[in-house]
C-alpha positions in Angstrom: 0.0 0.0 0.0 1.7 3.2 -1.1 1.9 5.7 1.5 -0.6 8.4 -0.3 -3.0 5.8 -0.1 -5.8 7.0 2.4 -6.4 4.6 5.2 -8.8 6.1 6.7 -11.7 3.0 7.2 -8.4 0.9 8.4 -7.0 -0.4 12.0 -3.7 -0.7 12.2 -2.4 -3.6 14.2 1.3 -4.5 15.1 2.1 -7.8 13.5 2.0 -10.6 15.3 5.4 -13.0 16.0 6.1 -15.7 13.9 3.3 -18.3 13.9 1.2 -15.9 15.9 -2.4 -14.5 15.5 -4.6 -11.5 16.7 -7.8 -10.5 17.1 -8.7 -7.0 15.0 -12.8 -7.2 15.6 -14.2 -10.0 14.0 -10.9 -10.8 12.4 -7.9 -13.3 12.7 -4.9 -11.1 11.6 -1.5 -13.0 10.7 1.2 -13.2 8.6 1.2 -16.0 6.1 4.5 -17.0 3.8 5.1 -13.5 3.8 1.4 -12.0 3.3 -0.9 -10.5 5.5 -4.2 -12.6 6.3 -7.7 -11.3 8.1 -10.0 -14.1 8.2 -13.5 -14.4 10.1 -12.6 -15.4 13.3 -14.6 -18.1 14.1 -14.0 -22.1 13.6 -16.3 -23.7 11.5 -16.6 -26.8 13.1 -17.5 -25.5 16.7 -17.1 -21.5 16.6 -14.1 -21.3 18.3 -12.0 -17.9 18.2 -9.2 -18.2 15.8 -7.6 -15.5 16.6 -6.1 -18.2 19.6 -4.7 -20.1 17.1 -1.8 -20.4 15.0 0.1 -20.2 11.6 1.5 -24.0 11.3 4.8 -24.3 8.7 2.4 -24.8 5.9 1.0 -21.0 6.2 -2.4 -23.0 7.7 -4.5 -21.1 10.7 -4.7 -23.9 12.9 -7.9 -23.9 15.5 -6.3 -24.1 19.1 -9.5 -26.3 20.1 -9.3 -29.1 17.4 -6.9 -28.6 15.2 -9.0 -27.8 12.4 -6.6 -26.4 9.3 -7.7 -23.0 7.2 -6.0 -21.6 4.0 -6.2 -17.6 4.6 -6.0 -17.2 1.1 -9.9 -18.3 0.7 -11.2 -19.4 4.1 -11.5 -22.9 3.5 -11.3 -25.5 5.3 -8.4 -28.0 4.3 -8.1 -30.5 7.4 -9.6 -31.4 10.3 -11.0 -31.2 13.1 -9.5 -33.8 15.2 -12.7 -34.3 17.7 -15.5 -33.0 19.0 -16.5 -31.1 22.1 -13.7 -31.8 24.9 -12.7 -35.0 23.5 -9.5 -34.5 21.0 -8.4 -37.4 19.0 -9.9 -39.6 15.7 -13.5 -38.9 14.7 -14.1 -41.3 11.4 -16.9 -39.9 9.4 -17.3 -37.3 11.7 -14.4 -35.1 10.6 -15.5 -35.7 7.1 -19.0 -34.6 7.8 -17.7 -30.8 9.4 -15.1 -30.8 6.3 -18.0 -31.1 3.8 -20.4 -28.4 5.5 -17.7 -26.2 5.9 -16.9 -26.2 1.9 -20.6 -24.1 1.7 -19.6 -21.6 4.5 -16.1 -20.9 4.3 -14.4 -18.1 6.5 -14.7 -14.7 5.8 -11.8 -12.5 4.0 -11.1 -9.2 4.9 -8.7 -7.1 3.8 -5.0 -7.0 5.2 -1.6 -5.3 4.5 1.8 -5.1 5.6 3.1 -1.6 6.3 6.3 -1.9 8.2 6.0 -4.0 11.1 2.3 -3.4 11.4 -0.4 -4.7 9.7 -3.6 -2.6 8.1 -6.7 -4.5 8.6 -10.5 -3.8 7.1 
């Protein structure tokens, strides 16, 4: 974003560590191979805040609750979850079941650039 640009309409964030995620209103804001991400931060497969989760060596936002696995790029789904409720561990058909309802309601993308060491969100 070239520095004329008017931002007004945008928060500015500092960007997370490496691997790291925060919450900018209903976003999950993060660096991915080298981009900034916003997504909708809520997990598909049982609405848990994203913004507690992390950037995996993929460039994945992983959900802290079941591992669920999100490409920022689109929002969608691309593994997981790994259990339901408080149980974590295999779910056959189960997992396959939140994978398929989640290809009709992917996250959200917003809007998110790197200026520096911060990150403009909207």
């Amino acid at each position: 974003m070239a520095s004329t640009e008017d931002t007004s309409g945008w928060t500015e964030v500092e960007e997370p560590p490496p691997g790291g995620v925060r919450r900018v209103g209903r976003w999950a804001v993060g660096v991915s191979e080298g981009d900034a991400f916003a997504v909708g931060r809520r997990c598909r497969h049982q609405l848990r805040d994203l913004s507690d989760g992390h950037v995996d060596a993929e460039g994945c936002l992983v959900c802290p609750w079941h591992g669920a696995r999100y490409d920022v790029r689109d929002g969608r789904m691309v593994d997981g979850p790994r259990g339901i409720a408080f149980y974590q561990g295999p779910t056959p058909g189960y997992t396959q079941l939140v994978r398929a309802l989640a290809r009709w309601v992917p996250l959200s993308v917003g809007r998110a650039v790197r200026r520096g060491r911060a990150i403009l969100v909207r």
